[in-house]
N, CA, C and O of each residue as an XYZ file, in Angstrom:
548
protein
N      92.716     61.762    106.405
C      92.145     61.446    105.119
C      92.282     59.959    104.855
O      93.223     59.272    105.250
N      91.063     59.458    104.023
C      91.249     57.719    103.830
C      91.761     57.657    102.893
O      91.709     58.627    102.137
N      92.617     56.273    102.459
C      92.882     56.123    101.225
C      92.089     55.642     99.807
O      91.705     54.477     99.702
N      91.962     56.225     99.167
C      91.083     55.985     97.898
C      91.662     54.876     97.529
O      92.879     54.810     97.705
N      90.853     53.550     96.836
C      90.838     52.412     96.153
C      90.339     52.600     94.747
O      89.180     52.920     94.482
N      91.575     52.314     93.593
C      91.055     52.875     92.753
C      90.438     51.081     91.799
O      90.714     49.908     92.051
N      89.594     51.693     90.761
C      88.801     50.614     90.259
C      89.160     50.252     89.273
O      88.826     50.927     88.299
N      90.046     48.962     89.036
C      90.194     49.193     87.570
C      89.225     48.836     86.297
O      88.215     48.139     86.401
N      89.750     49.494     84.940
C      88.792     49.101     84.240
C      88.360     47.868     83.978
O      89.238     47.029     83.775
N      87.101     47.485     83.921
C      87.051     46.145     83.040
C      87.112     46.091     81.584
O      86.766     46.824     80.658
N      87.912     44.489     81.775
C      88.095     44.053     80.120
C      87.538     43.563     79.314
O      87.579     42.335     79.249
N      86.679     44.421     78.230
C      85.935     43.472     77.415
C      86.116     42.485     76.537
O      85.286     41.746     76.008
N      87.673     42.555     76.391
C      88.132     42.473     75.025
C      89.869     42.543     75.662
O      90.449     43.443     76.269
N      90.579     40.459     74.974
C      91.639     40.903     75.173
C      92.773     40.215     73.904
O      93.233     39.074     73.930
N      92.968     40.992     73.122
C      93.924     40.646     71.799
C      95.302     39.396     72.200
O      95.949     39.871     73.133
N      95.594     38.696     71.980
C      96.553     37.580     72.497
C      97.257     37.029     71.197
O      96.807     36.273     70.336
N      98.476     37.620     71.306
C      99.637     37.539     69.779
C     100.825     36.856     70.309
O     101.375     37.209     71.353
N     101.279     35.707     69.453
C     102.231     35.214     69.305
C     103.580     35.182     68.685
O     103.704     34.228     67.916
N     105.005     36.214     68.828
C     105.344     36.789     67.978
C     106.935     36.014     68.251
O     107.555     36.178     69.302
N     107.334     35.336     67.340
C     108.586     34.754     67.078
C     109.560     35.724     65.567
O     109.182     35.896     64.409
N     110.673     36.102     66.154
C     111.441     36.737     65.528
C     111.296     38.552     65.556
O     110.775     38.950     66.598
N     111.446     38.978     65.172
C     111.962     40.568     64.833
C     111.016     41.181     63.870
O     110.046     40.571     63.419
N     111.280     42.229     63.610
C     110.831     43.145     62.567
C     111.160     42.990     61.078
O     110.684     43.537     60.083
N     112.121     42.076     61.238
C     112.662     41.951     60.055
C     112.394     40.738     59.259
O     112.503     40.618     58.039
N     112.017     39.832     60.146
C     111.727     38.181     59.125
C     111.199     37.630     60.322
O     111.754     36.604     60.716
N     109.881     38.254     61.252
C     109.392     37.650     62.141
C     107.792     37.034     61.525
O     107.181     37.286     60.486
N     107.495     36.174     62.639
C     105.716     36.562     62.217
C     104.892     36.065     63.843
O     105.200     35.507     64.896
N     103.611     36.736     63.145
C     102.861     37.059     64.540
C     101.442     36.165     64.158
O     101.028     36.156     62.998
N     100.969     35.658     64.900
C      99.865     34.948     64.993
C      99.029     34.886     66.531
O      99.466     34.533     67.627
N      97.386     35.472     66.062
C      96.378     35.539     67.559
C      96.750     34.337     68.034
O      97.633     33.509     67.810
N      95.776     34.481     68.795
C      95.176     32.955     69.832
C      93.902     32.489     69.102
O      93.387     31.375     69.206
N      93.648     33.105     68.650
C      92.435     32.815     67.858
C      92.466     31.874     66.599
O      91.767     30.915     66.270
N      93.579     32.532     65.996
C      93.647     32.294     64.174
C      92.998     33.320     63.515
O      92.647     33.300     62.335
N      92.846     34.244     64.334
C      92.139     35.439     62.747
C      93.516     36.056     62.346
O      93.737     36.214     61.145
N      94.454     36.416     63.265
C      95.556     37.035     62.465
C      96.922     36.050     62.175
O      97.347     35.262     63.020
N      97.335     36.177     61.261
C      98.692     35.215     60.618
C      99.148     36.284     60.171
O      98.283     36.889     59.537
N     100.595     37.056     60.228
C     101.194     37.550     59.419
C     103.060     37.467     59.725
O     103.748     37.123     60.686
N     103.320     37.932     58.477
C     104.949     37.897     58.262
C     105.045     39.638     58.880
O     104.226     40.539     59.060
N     106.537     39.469     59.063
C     106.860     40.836     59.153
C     107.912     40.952     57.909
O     108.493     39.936     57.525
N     108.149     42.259     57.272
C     109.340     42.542     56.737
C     109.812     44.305     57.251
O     109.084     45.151     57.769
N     110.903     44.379     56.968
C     111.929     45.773     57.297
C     110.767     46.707     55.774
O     110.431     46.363     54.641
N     110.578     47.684     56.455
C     110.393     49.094     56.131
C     111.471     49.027     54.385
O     112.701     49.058     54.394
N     110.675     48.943     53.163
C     111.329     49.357     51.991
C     112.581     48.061     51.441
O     113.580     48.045     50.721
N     111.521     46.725     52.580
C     112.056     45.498     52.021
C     111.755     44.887     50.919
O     110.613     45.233     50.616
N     112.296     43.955     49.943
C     111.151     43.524     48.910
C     110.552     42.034     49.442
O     109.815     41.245     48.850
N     111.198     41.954     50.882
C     110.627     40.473     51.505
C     108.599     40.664     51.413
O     107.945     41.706     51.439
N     108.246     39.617     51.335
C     106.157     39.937     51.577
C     105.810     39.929     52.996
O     106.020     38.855     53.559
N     105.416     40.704     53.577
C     104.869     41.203     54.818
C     104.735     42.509     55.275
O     105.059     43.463     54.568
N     104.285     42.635     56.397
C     103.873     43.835     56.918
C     105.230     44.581     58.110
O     106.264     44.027     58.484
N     104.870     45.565     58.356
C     105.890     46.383     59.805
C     104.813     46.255     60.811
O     103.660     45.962     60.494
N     105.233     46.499     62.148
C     104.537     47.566     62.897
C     103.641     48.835     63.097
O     102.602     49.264     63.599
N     104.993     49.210     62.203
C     103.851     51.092     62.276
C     102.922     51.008     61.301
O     102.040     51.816     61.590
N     102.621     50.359     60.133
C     101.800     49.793     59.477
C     100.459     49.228     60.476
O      99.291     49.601     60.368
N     101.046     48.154     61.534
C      99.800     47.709     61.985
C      99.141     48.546     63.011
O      97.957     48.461     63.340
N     100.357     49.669     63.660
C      99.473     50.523     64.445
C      99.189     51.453     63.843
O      98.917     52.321     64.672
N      99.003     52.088     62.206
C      98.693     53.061     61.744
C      97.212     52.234     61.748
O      96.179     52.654     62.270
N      97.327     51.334     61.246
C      95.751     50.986     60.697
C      95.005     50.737     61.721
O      93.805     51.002     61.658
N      95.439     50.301     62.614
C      94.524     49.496     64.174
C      94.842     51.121     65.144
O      95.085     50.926     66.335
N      94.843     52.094     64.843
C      94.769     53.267     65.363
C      93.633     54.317     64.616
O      92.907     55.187     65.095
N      93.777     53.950     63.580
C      93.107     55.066     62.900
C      91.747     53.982     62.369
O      90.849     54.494     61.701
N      91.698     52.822     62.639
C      90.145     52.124     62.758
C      89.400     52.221     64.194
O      88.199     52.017     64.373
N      90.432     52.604     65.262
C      89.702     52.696     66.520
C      89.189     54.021     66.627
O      88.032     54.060     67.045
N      89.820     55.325     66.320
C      89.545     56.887     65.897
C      88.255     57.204     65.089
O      87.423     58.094     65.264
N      88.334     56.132     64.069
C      86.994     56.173     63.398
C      86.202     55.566     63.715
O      85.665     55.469     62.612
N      85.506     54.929     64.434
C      84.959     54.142     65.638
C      84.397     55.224     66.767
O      83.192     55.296     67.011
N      85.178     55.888     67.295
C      85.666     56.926     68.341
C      84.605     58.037     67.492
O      83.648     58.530     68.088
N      84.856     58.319     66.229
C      84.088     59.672     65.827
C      83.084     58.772     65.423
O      83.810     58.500     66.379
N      81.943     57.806     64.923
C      80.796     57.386     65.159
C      80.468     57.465     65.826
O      79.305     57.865     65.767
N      81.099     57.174     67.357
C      80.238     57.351     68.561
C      79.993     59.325     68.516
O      78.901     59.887     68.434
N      80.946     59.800     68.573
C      80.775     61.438     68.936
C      79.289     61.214     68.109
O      78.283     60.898     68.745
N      79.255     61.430     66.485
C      78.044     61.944     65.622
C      77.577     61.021     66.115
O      78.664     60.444     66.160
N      76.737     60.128     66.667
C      75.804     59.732     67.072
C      75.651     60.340     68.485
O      74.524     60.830     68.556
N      76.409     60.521     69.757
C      75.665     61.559     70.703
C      74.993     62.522     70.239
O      74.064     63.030     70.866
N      75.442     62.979     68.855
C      74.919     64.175     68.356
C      73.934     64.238     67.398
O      73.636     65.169     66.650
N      73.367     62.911     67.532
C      72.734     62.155     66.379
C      73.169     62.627     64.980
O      72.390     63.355     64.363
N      73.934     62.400     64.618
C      74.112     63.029     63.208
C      74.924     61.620     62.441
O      75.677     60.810     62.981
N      74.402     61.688     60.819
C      74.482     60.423     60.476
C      76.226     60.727     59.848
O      76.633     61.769     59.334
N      76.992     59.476     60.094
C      78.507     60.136     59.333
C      78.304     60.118     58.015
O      77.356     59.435     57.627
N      78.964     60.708     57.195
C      78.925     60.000     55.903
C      79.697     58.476     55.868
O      80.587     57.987     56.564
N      78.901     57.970     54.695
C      79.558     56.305     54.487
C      81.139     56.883     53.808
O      81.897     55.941     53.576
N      81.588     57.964     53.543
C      83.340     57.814     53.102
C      84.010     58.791     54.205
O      84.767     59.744     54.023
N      83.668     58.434     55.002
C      84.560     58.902     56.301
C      86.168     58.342     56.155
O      86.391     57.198     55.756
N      87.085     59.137     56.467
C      88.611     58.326     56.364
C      89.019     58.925     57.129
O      88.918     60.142     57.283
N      89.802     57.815     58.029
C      90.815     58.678     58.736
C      92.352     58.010     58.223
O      92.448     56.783     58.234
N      93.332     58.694     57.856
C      94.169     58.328     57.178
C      95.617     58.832     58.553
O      95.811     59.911     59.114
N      96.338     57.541     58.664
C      97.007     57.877     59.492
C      98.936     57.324     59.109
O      99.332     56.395     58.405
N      99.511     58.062     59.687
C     101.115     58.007     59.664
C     101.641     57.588     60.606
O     101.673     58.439     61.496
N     102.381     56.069     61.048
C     103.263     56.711     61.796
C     104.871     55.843     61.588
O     105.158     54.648     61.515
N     105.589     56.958     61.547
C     106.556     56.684     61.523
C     107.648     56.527     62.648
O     107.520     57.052     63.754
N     108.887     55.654     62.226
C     109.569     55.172     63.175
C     111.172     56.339     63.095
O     111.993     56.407     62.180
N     111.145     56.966     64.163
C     112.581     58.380     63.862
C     113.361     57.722     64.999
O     113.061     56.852     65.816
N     114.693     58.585     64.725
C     115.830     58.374     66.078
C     115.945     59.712     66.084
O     115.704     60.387     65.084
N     116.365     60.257     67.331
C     116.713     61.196     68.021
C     117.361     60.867     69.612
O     117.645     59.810     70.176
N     117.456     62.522     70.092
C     118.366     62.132     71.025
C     118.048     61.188     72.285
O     118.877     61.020     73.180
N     116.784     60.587     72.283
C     116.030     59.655     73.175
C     116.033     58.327     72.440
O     115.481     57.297     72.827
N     116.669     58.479     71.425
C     116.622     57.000     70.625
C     115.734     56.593     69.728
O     115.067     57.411     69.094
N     115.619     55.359     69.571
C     113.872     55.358     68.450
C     112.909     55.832     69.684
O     112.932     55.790     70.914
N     111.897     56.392     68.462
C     110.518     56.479     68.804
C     109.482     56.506     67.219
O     109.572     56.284     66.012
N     108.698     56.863     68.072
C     107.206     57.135     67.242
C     106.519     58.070     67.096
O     105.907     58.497     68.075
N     106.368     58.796     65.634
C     106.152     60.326     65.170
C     104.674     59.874     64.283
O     104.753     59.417     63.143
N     103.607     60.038     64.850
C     102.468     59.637     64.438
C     101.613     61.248     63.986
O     101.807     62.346     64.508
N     100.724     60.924     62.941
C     100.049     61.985     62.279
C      98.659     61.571     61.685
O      98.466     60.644     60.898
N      97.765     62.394     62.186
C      96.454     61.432     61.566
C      95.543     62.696     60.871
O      95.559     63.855     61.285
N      94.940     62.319     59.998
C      94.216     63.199     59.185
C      92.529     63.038     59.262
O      92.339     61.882     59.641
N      91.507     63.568     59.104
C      90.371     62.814     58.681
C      89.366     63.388     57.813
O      89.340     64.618     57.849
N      88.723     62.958     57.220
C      88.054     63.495     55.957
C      86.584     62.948     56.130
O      86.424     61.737     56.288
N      85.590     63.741     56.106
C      84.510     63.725     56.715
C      83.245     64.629     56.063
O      82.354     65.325     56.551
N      83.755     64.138     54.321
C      82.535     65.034     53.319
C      81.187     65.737     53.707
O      80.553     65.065     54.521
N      80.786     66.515     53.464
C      79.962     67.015     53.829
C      79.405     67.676     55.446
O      78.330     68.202     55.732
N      80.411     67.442     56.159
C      80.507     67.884     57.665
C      81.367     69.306     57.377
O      82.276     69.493     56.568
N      80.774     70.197     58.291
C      81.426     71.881     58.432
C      83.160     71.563     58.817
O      83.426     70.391     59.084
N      84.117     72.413     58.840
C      85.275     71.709     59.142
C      85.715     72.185     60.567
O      86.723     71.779     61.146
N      84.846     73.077     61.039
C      84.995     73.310     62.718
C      83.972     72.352     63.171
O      84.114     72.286     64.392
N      83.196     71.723     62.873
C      82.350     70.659     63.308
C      83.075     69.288     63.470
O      83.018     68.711     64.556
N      83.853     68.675     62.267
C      85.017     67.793     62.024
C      86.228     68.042     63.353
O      86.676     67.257     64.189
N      86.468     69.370     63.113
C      87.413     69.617     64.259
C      87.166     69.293     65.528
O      87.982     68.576     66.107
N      86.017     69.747     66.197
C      85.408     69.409     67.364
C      85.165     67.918     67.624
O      85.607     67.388     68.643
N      84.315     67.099     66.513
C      83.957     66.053     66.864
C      85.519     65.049     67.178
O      85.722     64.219     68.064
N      86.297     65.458     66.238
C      87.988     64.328     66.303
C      88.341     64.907     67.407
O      89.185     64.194     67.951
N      88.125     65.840     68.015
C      88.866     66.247     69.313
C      88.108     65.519     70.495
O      88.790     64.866     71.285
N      87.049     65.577     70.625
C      85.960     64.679     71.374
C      86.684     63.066     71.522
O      87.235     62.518     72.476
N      86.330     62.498     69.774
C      86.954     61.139     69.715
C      87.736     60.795     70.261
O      87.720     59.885     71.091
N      89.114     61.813     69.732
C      90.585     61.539     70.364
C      90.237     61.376     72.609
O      91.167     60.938     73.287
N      89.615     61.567     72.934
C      89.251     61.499     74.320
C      88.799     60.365     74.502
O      88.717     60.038     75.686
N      88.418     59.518     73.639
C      87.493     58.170     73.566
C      88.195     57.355     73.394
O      88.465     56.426     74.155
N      88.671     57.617     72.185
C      89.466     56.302     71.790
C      90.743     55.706     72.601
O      91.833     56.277     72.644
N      90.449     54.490     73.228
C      91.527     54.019     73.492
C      92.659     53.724     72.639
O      93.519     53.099     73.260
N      92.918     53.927     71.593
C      94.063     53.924     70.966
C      95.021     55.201     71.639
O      96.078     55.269     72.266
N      93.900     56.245     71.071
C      94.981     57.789     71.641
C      95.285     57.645     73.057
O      96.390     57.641     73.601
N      94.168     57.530     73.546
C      94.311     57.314     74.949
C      95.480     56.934     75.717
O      96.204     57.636     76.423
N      95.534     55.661     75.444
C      96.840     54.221     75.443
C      98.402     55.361     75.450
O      99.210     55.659     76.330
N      98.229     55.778     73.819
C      99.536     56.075     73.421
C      99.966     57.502     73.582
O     100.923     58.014     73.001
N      99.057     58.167     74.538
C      99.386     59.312     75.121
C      99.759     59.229     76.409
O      99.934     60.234     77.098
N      99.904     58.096     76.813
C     100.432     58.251     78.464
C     101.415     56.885     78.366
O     101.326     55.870     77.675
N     102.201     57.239     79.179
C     103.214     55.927     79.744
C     102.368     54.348     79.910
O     101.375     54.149     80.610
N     102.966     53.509     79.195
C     102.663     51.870     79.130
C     102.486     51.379     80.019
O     103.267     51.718     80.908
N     101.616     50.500     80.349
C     101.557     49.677     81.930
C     101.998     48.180     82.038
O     101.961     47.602     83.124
């Protein structure tokens, strides 16, 4: 048998962050200049953002992204108040920290086994889920 050469994907698109300090009084800035932000601790009164904050939102904007494409294979128009509303939180257990993520989506006027199907589709698409369902590279 020969050995298979596998292909990797190409990159369309590559995010480039600059991050001095911690979670707690750090801040992060692109390569670009579109993003500038502070960090603060989870239920700080310091001004800034967390993490699971930025991957709740930059997860659940790629998901909804992910289900446009599904209703459009299916030509079907989304509604304009589509939400996908997402959680994730930071737990310890006996593996140490991790990440306990939960996503919801709301999709007016769509059947709710139709909703079901299409986010299950998405979730296959989206590189967010994708990413954070398998081991980091």
């Amino acid at each position: 048998m020969g050995t298979q050469v596998s292909n990797p994907p190409t990159e369309i698109y590559t995010a480039r962050t600059e991050t001095i300090g911690g979670r707690e009084s750090g801040v992060s800035r692109s390569s670009d200049g579109s993003l500038d932000i502070r960090f603060s601790a989870p239920g700080s009164t310091r001004i800034g953002t967390n993490p699971e904050q930025l991957l709740a939102a930059g997860w659940s904007a790629s998901l909804a992204s992910a289900i446009a494409l599904v209703a459009q294979k299916n030509t079907v128009v989304l509604p304009s108040d589509l939400k996908v509303f997402a959680e994730v939180a930071i737990a310890y257990g006996i593996d140490g920290y991790v990440l306990v993520a939960r996503m919801s989506i709301s999709m007016p006027g769509i059947e709710a086994d139709m909703t079901s199907l299409w986010v299950d589709e998405a979730r296959h698409i989206c590189p967010f889920s994708k990413a954070l369902s398998q081991p980091l590279t």
